[in-house]
N, C-alpha and C positions, 0 to 999 in steps of 0.2 A: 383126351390127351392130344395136344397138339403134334404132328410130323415135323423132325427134326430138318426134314431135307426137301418140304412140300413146297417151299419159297425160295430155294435157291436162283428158282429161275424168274426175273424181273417182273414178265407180265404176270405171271400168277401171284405177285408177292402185289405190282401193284392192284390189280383186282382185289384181294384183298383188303388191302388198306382203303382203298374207297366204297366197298361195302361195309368195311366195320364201323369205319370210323369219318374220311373225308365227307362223303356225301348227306354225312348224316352232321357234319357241323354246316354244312353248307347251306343244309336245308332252313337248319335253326336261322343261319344269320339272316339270312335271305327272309325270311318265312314266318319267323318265332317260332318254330315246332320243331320238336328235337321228335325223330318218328324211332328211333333206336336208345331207350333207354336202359339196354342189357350194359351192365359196370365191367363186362369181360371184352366188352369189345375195344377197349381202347388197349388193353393187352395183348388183345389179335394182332391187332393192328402195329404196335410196337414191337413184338416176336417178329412177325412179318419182315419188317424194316429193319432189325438187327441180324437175322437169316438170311435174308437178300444181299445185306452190303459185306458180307464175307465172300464174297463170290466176284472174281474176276473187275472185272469194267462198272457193276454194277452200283456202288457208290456213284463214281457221277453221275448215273443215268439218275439215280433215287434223289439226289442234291438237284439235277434240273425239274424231276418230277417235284419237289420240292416247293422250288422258285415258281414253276410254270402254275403252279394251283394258288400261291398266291399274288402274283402277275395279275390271274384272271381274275379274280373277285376281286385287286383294285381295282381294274377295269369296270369290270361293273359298276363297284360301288363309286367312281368317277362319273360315267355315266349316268345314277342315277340322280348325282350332284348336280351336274350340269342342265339336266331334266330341267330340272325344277329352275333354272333361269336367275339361281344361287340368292332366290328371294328371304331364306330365311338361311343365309352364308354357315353364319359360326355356329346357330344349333345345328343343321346339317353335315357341317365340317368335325364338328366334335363327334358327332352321333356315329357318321362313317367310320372315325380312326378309331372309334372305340372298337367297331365288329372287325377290322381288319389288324386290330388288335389280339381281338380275341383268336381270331382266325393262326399268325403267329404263334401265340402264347400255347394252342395245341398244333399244329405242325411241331412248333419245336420242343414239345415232350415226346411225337412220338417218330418224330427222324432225329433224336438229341444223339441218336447213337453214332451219326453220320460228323459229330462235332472232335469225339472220340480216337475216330480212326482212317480219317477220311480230313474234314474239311480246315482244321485247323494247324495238321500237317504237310497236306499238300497244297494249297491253295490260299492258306494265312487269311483264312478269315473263317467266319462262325456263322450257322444256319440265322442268328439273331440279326447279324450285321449285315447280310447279305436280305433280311427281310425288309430290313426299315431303310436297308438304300433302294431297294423296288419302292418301296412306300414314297420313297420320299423323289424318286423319278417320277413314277406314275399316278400319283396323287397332286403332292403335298406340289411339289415347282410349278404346278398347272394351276394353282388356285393360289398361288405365295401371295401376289401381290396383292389380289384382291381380299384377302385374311390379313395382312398387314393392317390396311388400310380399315379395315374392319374392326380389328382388335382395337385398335388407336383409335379411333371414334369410341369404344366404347370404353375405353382410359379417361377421354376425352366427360363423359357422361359421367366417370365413377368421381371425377375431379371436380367435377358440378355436383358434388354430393348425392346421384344416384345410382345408389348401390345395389340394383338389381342385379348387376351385370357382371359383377367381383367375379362369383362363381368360373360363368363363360371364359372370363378373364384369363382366371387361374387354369381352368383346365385348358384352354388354347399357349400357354405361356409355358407350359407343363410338356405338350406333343413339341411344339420347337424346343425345349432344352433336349428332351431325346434325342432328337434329331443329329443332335452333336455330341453326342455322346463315340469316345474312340472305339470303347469295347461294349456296348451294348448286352446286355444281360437281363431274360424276363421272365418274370417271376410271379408267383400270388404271393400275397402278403395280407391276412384282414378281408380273407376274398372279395382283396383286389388287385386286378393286374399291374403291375408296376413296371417301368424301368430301371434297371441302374448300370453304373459304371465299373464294369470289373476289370479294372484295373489297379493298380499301386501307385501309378505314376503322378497322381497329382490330376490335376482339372484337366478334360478335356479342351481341345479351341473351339470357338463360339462365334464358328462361322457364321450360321444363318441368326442368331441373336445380337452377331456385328452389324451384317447386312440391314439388318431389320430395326437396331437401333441406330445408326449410324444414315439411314436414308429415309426413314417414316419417322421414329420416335421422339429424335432428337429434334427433326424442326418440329413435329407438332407441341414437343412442351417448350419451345422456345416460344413459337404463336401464342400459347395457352397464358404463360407467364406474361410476358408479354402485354397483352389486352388485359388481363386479369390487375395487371398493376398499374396502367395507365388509368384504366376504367377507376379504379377504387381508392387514388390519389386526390381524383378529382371528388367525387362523391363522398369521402370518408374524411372525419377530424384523424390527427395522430394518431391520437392512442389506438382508434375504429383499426384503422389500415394497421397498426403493429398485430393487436388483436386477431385482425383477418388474418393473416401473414404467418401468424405463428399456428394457427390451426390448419391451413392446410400446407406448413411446413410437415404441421404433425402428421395430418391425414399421408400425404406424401411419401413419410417414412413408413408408413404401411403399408401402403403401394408398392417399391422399393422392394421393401420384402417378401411379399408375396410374390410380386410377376416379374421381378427384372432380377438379372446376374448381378454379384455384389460387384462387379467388377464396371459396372455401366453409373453406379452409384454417385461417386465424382462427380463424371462428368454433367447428371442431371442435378447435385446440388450447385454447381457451376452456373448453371443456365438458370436456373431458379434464385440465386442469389443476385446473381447479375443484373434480373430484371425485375426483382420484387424488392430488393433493398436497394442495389449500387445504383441502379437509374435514378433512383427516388430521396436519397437520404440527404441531398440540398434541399430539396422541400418538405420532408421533414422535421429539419432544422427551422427554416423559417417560415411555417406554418403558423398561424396565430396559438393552435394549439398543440407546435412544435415541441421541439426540445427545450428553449429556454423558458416557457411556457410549464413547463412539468419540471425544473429546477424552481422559478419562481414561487409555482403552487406547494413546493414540497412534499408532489406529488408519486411517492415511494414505488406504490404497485407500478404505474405506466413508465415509472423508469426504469423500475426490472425489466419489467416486460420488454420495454425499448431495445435493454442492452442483453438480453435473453436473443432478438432479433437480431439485431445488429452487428453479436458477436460472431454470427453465421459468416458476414463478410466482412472479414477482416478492415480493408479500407472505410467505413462509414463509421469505426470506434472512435476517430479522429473528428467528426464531426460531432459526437458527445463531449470526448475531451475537451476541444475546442469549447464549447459553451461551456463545461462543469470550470474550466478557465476563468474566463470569465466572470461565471457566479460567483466563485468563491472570492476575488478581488472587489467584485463588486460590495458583497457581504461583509470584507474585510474593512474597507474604505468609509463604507456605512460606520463603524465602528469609530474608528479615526474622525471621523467629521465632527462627531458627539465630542464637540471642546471640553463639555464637564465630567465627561467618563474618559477622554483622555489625559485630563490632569490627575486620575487619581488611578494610582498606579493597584490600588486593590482593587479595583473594580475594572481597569481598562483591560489587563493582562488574563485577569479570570475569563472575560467574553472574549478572547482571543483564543483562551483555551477550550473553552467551550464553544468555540468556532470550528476550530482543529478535531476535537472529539466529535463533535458532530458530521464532519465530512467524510473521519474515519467509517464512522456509523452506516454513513448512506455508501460509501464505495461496499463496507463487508455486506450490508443489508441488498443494496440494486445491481452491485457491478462485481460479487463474486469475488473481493478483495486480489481486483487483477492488478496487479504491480504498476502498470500504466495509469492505472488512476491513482494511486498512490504517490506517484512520480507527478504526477498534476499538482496535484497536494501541495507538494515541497515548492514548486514549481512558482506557483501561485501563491502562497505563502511568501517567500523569497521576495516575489514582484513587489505585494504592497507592502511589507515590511522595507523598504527601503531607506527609509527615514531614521535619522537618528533617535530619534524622539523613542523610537522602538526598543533599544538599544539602551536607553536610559532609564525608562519605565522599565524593562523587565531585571533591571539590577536594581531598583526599587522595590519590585513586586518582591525578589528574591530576600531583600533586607526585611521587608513584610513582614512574610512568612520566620523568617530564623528569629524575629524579636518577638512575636507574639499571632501568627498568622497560623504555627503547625499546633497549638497550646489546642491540647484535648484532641489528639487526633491522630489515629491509630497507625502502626508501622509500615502498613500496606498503604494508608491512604498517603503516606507521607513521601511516600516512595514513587506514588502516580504522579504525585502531583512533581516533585523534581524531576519524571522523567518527560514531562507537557512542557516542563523550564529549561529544560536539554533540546526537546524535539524545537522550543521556540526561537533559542540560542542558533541554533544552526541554518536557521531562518534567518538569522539580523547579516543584517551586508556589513554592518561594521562592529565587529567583533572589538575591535580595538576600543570603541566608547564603555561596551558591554563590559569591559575588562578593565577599564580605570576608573570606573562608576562601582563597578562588583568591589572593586578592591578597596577602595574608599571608604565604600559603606561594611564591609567584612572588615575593617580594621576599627570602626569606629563601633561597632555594638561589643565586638568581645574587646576590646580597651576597660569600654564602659559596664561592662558583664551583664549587658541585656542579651544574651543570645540565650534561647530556649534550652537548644543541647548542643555539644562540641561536636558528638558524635554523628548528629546532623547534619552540621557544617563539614566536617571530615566527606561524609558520604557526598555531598555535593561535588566539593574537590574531585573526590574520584569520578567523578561521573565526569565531570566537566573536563579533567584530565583526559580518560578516555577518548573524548572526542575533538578534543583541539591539543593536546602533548600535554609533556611535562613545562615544555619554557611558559607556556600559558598561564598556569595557574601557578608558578613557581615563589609569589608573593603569598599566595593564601593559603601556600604549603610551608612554608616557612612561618606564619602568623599559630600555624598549629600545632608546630614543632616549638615555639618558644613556649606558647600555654603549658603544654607536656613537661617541658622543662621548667620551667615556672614552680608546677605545681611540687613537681620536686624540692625545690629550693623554698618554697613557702615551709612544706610541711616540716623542712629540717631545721627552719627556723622560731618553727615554734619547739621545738625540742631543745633550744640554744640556751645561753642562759637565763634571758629574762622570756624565757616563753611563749618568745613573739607579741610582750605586750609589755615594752620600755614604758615607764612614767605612769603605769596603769591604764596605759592606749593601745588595745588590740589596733597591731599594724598589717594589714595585708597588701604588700605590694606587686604588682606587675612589672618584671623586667622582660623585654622585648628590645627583639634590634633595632636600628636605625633604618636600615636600608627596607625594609619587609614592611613596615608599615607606615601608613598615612597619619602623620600627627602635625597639626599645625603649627607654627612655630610661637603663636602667641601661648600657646600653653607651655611650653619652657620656659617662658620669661619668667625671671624669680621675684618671687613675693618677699614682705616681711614678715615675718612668721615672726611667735614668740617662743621663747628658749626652751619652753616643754615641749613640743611641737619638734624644733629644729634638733634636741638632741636625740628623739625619738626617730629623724633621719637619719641622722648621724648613727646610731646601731643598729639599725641595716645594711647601713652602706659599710661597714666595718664586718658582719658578718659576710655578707657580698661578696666584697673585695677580698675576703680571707679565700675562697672557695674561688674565687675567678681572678685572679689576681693580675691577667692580663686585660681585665675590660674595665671600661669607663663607663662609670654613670653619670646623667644627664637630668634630674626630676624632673616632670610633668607637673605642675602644683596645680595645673591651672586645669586638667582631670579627676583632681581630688574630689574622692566621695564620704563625708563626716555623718557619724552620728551624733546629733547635738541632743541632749537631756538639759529641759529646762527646767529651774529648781525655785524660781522666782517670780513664775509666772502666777495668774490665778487657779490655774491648773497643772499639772505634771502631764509635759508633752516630750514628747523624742523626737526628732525633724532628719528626715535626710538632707542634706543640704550641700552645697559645696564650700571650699576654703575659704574665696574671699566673703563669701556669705558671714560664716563664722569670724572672720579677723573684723566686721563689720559689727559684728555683734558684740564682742570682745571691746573694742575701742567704745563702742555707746553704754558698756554695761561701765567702764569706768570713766567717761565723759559726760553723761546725760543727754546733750544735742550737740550736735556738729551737724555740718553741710556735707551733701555727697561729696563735693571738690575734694575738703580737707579729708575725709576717708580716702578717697584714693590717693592722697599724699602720703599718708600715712603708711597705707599698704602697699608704696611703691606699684600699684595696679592702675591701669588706663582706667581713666573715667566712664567710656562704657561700658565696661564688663561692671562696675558698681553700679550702674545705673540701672542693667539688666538683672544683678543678682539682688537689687534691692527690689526689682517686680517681683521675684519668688517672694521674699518675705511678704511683698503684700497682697499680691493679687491671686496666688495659687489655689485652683479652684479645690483641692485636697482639704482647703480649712475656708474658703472665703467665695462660695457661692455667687453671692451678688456683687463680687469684685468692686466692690468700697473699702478705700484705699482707711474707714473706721475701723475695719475688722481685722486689721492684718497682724503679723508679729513685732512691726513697727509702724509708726506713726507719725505722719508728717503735718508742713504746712502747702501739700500739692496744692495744685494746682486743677480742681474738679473740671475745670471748662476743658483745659489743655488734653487732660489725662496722660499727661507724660511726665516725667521728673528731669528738673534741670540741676546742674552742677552747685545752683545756690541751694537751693531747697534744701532745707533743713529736717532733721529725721530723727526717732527718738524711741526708745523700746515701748510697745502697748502691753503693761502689764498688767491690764485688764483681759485679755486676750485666752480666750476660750474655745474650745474645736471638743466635738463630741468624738472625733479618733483620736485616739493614746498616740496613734505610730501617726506621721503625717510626712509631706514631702515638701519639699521649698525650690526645688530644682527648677530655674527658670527656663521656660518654653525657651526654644532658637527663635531670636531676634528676626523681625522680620525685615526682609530685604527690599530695598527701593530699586524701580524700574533702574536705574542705572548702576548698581551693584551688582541685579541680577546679570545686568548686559558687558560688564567690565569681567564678571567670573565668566560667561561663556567665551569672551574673548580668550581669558586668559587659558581656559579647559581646550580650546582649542588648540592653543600655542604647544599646549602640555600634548595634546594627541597628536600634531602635526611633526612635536620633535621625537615622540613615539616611531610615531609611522617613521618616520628619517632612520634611525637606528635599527628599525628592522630591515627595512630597505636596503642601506650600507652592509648589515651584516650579512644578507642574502645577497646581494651582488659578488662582495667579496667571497662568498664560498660558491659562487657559480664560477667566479672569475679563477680561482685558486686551484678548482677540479679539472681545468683548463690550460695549466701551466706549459707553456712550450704550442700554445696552439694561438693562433688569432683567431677573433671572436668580433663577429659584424654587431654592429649597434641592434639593428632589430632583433636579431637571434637572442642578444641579453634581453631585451626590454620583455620580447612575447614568456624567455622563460623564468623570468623573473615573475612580469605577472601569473605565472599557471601554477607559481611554487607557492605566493605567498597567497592564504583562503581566510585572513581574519581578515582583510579588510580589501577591499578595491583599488589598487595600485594603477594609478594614470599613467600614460607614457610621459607626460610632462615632468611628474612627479620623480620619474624614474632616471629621466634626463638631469632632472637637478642632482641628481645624490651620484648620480654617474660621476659630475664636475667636481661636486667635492672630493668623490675617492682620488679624481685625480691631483686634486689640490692638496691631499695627504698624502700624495705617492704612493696610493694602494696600486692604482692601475696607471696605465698612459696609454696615448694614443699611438697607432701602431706608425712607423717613422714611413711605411710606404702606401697606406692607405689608411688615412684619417679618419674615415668613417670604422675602424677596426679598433680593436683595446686588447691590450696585453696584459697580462699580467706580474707586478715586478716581486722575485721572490725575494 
């Protein structure tokens, strides 16, 4: 049983503690021989030190006896550093802080009690922090720099991929984070001794890991990168150098976390990106087996890869863009050039789309579907879509698909494909062609009731709507608003009295506005119809007019679609055909021959629409294969060399005339057009866009001019926001200048009376 009172006095308390316990660690570290393995003595030795420091003065004397035993064994153990001529530095440097560790780690279990009642009240600091600032006076500042320098060679070594030396690394990288540590706190843990930070406040400062990165480490991984990326530019193809680059990016990121504060992180991906990608990513670019080298190859992995690298620094994404630019126009132009896949608007607009899908592809597949390469996309799209031509085909492709392009072909796929027709649209620089060509052809198939499905067409509307307004499609919105109505009026007319079928002729008529659709005027021009026919007009238009009694009808005759049933023939046939087909057939069934002239006299019809609809009866490939004008529904005396029919030719029914289909068609093909009709319609298509574009123009001035009332308004101010308001089509300043003159020649606007170049607005 120990005496309560045998240590009160200092020298006998320290004798004590250096027989129980000091001399006997001393000996071990020194020595490797522990000579006192009794488990009581390190309890002597603690009574001792908590009996003693109740006593007067004697805390600080026990806190300097404290310091003074670990003072001394740095000392040594510096000295025996130095010995050795610091030939083998970091295993020596480690080896040392570990015993003066350990040495610590029992001091302050068995003066912990000086922490208590003594050192962290009166003197604000703790037996722990007062040890590792001895340590770090009398050791660690006499060898700093030469351990810096040390360590960093062997970063140097790990970065060259030998990793012998990680270890050293870590445990060297490990004593300086200590080191700066505010509240220092040591502990076992896994028997082993550790540091930590006992505090709440957050990270300590990182003094000597500032110093020490900030003067050693940072130039050397500047050198490191540096060489490393000059050297492997010159030596390496693209892909080699991406390849490198991304490996010991990686490698790096493990380094990083192992020996360095996350807080130094930054700035070494800074310096590593700066000299492994930013120096180098022009020759990159035009390397032979560069960037456009790996667009042209279609080469997927090395352009992940590239922009996996690349995306590290920001500025060198632009040198990808830049070429994916490029490709894609290039690619696009490729397309265009192909004269025979640009005239055929199924085939040109599909690899347009199948262009677009596949750029989609490679940005989600190599570039992480980053919006900037998306925005190329459009960008480049945009470019070589410049042409009208673009503009025209894709309201071709769109009439395509609604007449017989979407036939057998499910709601999803129907739905991709108008939104490739949407994403194409907003690509065309002139929207305005796109829209009097869309409309044209949407008036002429549901006229003609070739359209697959309404509700197709509907769905487009909306789409296209969404994207350009309601004034946009405000034609092919009204085209499907009369159908709907229409059909109303159909169905109530077969409920009327003669049940929609006067004279024993199912009549189904299409009434539509004037202003909504595209009808040419030769098809109003009126025919001679016979009186079964014409009274079977006559009560439609009487139920019509009964139910609309404010609108005016107009007939189309020259739209007409007949079911003819032939009764005469050598077989029973049915023919679709049109009107003057049948008034042609009518007048020979009770003439026997006549000349085309006198049919079109007859039928008050131009000569070539008989001359066109007399090729149905003969030449329609539905009944007459080898197009010999012997096999037709009529029979002439043509003209075999010519193969055209003239106004004399004479024509006469073939009622020999056999076809192995019951149902057949006579509808003659559209006339084909001579180089200077096609060139007199572009003329005139043009006139038709140019007085377009004017009325949008006018109408957008006037309502910038009008939002302006009481203000003058400078000439360029209108022109730039004119152009930024209108997006269907490219608005010139020239252009813009004309319609300016007209408003003023209508007294929309005038010029301002004190400065000419100004326009006012007159309310």
């Amino acid at each position: 049983m120990l005496s309560k009172t045998k240590f009160k006095n200092f020298e006998a308390a320290k004798e004590e503690i250096e027989n129980e316990m000091i001399n006997n660690i001393l000996d071990y570290l020194k020595n490797g021989v522990l000579q006192n393995k009794n488990p009581k003595s390190y309890l002597n030795a603690y009574y001792a030190v908590n009996e003693c420091a109740n006593e007067g003065d004697n805390p600080r004397r026990l806190l300097e006896y404290h310091n003074k035993t670990i003072e001394i064994y740095i000392q040594y153990c510096y000295n025996e550093l130095k010995d050795k001529n610091y030939q083998n530095l970091i295993n020596d440097f480690i080896y040392y802080t570990d015993h003066i560790t350990l040495l610590i780690y029992w001091m302050n279990i068995i003066f912990g009690y000086l922490d208590r009642i003594f050192t962290v009240s009166t003197i604000k600091t703790t037996l722990a922090k007062s040890a590792l600032n001895l340590y770090e006076k009398n050791f660690f500042e006499k060898i700093e720099m030469d351990v810096f320098l040390e360590v960093d060679k062997l970063i140097k070594e790990d970065r060259g991929r030998n990793l012998e030396f990680r270890q050293k690394i870590r445990a060297v990288m490990e004593i300086i984070r200590c080191l700066d540590l505010e509240a220092p706190k040591i502990l076992k843990e896994n028997n082993k001794i550790i540091w930590i930070d006992n505090t709440s406040n957050g990270e300590a400062e990182t003094k000597i890991q500032d110093f020490w990165f900030e003067n050693f480490f940072k130039n050397e991984t500047k050198k490191f990168a540096e060489d490393k990326g000059n050297k492997e530019i010159q030596d390496m193809s693209a892909p080699e150098y991406v390849s490198s680059q991304l490996k010991y990016l990686d490698e790096e990121n493990g380094r990083k976390k192992e020996f360095i504060h996350k807080k130094f992180h930054e700035s070494i991906n800074e310096i590593n990106y700066k000299y492994l990608i930013g120096d180098h990513m022009k020759e990159l670019a035009t390397k032979e087996t560069g960037i456009k080298n790996m667009f042209d190859t279609k080469n997927h992995k090395e352009l992940k890869n590239l922009y996996k690298l690349f995306k590290l620094y920001t500025p060198s994404l632009n040198e990808i863009t830049n070429e994916f630019k490029i490709y894609i126009k290039k690619r696009g132009n490729t397309i265009y050039a192909d004269k025979d896949l640009s005239k055929d608007p199924t085939k040109f607009i599909p690899k347009i789309i199948e262009l677009k899908n596949e750029m989609n592809k490679l940005v989600s597949e190599c570039f992480e579907n980053n919006i900037n390469f998306n925005n190329v996309i459009d960008e480049a799209f945009r470019s070589f879509m410049e042409k009208d031509i673009y503009s025209k085909q894709l309201a071709n492709y769109v009439d395509h698909c609604m007449r017989s392009g979407f036939r057998g072909k499910s709601n999803e796929v129907i739905e991709n494909i108008l939104n490739d027709i949407i994403y194409l649209f907003k690509c065309l620089k002139s929207k305005v062609v796109f829209q009097a060509e869309a409309d044209k052809k949407m008036s002429d198939r549901l006229i003609k009731k070739q359209s697959l499905s309404q509700t197709t067409e509907s769905l487009f509307v909306k789409k296209l709507m969404q994207e350009s307004g309601l004034s946009f499609v405000s034609k092919m919105q009204e085209m499907i608003k009369d159908l709907e109505k229409n059909k109303n009026d159909s169905d109530n007319y077969k409920l009327s009295g003669k049940k929609g079928a006067p004279n024993g002729i199912k009549l189904d008529v299409i009434v539509v506005s004037q202003s909504a659709w595209e009808i040419s005027k030769k098809v109003t021009e009126k025919l001679e119809i016979p009186e079964f026919l014409s009274s079977c007009l006559d009560d439609f238009e009487q139920f019509y007019l009964t139910r609309h009694p404010t609108q005016k009808l107009i007939w189309c005759l020259g739209l007409s679609r007949l079911d003819i049933e032939y009764l005469y023939l050598k077989q029973k046939n049915v023919s679709t055909s049109t009107l003057p087909q049948l008034l042609a057939l009518l007048l020979l069934e009770k003439n026997g021959k006549l000349t085309i002239g006198k049919i079109a006299e007859l039928c008050a019809c131009p000569v070539d629409t008989i001359i066109n609809d007399i090729n149905g009866l003969v030449f329609n490939t539905s009944f007459n294969q080898k197009a010999s004008p012997d096999n037709g529904i009529i029979n002439s005396n043509f003209n075999h060399k010519t193969k055209e029919f003239k106004e004399t030719d004479e024509i006469w029914i073939n009622k020999n005339f056999s076809c192995a289909n019951f149902k057949i068609s006579t509808i003659p093909l559209p006339k084909k057009k001579t180089a200077s009709q096609k060139k007199a319609e572009e003329i005139e298509e043009a006139k038709i866009i140019k007085r377009y574009q004017d009325n949008i123009l006018q109408a957008t001035l006037t309502r910038i001019m009008k939002s302006r009332i009481g203000q003058s308004t400078t000439h360029v101010w209108l022109v730039n926001t004119a152009t930024e308001q209108i997006d269907i089509f490219e608005a010139q300043p020239t252009q813009i200048k004309e319609n300016i003159e007209r408003l003023i020649e209508k007294n929309v606007i005038k010029r301002n009376e004190r400065n000419r170049n100004c326009y006012d607005y007159i309310a």
